[in-house]
C-alpha positions as CSV (number, residue, x, y, z in Angstrom):
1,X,2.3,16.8,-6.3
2,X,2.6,18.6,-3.0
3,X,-0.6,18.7,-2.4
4,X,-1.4,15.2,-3.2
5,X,1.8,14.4,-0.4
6,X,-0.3,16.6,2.7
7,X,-3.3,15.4,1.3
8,X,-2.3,12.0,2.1
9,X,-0.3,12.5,4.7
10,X,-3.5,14.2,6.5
11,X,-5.1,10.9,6.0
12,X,-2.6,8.7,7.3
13,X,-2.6,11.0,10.5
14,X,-6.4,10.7,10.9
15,X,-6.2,7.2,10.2
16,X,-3.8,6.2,12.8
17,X,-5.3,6.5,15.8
18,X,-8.4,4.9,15.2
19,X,-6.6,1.9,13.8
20,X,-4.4,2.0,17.1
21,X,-7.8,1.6,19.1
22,X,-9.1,-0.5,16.4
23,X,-6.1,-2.8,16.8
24,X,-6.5,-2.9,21.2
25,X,-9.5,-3.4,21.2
26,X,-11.2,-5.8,18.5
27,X,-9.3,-9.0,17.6
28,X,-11.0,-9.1,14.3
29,X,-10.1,-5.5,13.2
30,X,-6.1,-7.0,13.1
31,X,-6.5,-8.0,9.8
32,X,-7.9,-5.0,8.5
33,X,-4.6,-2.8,9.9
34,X,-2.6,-5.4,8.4
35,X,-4.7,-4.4,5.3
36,X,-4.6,-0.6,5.1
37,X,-0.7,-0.7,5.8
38,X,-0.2,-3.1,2.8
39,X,-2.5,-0.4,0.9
40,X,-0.2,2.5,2.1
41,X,3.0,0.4,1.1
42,X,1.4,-0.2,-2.6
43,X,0.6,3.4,-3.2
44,X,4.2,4.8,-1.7
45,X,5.9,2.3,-4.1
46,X,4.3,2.8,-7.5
47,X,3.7,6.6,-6.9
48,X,7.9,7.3,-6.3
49,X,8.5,4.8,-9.2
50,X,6.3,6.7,-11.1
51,X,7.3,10.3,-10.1
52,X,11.7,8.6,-10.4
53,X,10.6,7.5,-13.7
54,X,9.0,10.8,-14.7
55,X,12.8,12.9,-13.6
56,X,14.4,10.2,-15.4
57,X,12.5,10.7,-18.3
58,X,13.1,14.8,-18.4
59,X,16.6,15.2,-17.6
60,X,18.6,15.4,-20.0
61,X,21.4,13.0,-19.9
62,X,24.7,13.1,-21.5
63,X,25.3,9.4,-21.4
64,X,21.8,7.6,-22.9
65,X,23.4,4.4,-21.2
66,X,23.2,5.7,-17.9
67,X,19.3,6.8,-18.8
68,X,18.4,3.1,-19.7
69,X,19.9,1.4,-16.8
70,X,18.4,3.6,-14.6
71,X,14.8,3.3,-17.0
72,X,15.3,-0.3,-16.5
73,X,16.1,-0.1,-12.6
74,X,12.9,1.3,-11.9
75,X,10.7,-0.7,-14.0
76,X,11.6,-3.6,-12.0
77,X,10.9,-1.7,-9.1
78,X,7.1,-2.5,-9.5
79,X,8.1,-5.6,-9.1
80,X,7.9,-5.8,-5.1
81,X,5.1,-3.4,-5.7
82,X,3.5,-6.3,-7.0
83,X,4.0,-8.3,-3.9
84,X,2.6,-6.1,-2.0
85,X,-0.3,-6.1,-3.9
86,X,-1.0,-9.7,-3.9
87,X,-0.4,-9.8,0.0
88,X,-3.3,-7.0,0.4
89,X,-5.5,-8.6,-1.7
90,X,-5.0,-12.1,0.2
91,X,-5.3,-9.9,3.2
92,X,-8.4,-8.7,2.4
93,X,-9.4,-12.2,1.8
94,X,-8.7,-13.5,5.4
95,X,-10.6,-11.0,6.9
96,X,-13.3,-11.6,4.6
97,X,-13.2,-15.2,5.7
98,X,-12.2,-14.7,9.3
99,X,-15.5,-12.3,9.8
100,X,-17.5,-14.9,8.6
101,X,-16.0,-17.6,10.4
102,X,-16.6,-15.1,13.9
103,X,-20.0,-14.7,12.8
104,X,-20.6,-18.1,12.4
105,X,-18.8,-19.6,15.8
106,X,-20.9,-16.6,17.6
107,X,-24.3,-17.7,15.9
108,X,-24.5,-13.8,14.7
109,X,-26.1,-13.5,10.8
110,X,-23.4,-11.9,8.9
């Protein structure tokens, strides 16, 4: 799991400053920003639900009620997760559209 945190956290520091210059200097990349943080948001969310679930799952609990609610707390936390995942995918969508839409208003084949 460690690993898998500097792993990603290696990318996310790679990634930044070409998206800052990305994000200056082409209009068009915008969307694509918009996109990757949306990405980074949706992995973050169900990866801690998943590792929360997983300690919930092995602790052992005195009170089984307590274990539930907090079982049922985090399922709904995918919830959001969800909503996030819908606005990357729409996101995705309008920069789909909004490259062709450039390429067509600048008479470029795309």
């Amino acid at each position: 799991m460690a690993a898998a945190a500097v792993i990603g956290t290696a990318a996310g520091v790679l990634q930044l400053p070409v998206a800052f210059y990305l994000l200056c200097k082409l209009e068009q990349a915008r969307g694509n920003v918009v996109t990757v943080m949306l990405a980074s948001g949706i992995g973050a969310g169900f990866g801690a639900t998943d590792d929360v679930l997983r300690y919930v799952h092995h602790v052992r609990w005195d009170d089984t009620r307590t274990k539930d609610d907090l079982i049922d707390y985090y399922n709904k936390a995918t919830v959001p997760v969800v909503f996030l995942l819908v606005g990357m995918v729409l996101s995705m969508a309008a920069t789909v559209v909004y490259a062709r839409l450039w390429a067509r208003l600048t008479n470029d084949d795309a």
